[in-house]
C-alpha positions as CSV (number, residue, x, y, z in Angstrom):
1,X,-47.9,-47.1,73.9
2,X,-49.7,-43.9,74.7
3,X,-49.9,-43.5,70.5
4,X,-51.0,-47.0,69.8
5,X,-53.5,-47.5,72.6
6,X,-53.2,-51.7,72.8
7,X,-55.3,-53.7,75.1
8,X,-52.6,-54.7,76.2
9,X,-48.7,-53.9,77.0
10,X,-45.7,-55.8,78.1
11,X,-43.0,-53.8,79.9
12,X,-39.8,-55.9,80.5
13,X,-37.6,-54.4,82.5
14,X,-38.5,-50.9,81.6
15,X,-36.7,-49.4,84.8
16,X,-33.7,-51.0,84.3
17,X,-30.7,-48.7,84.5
18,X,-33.0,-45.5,85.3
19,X,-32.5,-43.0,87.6
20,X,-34.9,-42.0,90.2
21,X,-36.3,-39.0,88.0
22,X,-36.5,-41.7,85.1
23,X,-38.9,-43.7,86.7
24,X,-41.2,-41.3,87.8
25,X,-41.6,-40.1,84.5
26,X,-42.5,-44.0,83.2
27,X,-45.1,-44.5,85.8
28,X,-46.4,-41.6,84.7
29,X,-46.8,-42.8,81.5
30,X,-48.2,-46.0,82.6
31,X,-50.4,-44.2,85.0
32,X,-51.5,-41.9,81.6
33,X,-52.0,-45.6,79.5
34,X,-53.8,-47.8,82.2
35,X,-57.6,-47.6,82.4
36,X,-60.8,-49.7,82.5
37,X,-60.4,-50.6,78.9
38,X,-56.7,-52.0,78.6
39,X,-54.3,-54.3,80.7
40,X,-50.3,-53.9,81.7
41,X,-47.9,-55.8,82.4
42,X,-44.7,-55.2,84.5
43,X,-41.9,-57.4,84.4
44,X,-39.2,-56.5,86.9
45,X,-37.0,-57.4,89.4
46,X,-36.9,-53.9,91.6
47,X,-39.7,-52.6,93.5
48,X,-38.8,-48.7,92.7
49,X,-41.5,-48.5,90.2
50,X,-44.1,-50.3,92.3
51,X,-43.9,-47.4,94.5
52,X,-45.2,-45.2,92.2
53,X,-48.2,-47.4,90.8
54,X,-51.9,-48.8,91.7
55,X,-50.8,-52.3,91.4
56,X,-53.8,-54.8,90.8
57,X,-52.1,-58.3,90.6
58,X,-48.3,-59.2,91.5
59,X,-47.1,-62.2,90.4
60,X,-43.4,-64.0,91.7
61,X,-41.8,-65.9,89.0
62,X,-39.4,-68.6,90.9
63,X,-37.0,-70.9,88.2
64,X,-39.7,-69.5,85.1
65,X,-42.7,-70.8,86.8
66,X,-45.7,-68.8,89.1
67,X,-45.0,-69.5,92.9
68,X,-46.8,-66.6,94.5
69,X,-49.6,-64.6,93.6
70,X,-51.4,-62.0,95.3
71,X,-51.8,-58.1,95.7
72,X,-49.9,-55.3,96.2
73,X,-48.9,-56.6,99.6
74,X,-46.5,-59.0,97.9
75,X,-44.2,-56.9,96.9
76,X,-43.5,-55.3,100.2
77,X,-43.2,-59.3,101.5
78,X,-40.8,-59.9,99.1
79,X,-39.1,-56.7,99.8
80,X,-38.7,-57.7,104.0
81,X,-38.0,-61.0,103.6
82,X,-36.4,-61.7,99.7
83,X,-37.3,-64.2,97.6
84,X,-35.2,-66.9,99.3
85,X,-38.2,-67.4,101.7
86,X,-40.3,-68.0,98.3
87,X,-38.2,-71.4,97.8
88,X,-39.3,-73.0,101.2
């Protein structure tokens, strides 16, 4: 990604199965790729490497659909209260 420089990336998963060191070192690199001339994309279903990133944009997928959008804010919501509270 760093090599390539795209406007724009698609992470799946990309802290899946990591350790805590692990994903500090991705964010990093995320952190190194993301500036005013490119766009990312983070699909995941932990918050861990939230934690460790300027989030612009989150957006909750419920049943491959949008339900929620919003800011960095969501993902502490969803944290608190899950994502059952998204079906209601």
């Amino acid at each position: 990604m760093l090599v390539l420089e795209p406007q724009l990336a698609i992470l799946d998963e990309t802290d899946s199965g990591l350790d805590v060191d692990a994903v500090r070192i991705v964010a990093s690199g995320v952190q190194q790729f993301h500036t005013a001339h490119n766009s990312l994309i983070i699909i995941t279903h932990h918050s861990r490497i939230t934690e460790h990133l300027h989030i612009d944009q989150v957006h909750l997928l419920l049943e491959g659909r949008i339900v929620q959008s919003g800011g960095p804010e969501l993902v502490d919501q969803v944290e608190e209260f899950g994502f059952a509270t998204l079906e209601s």
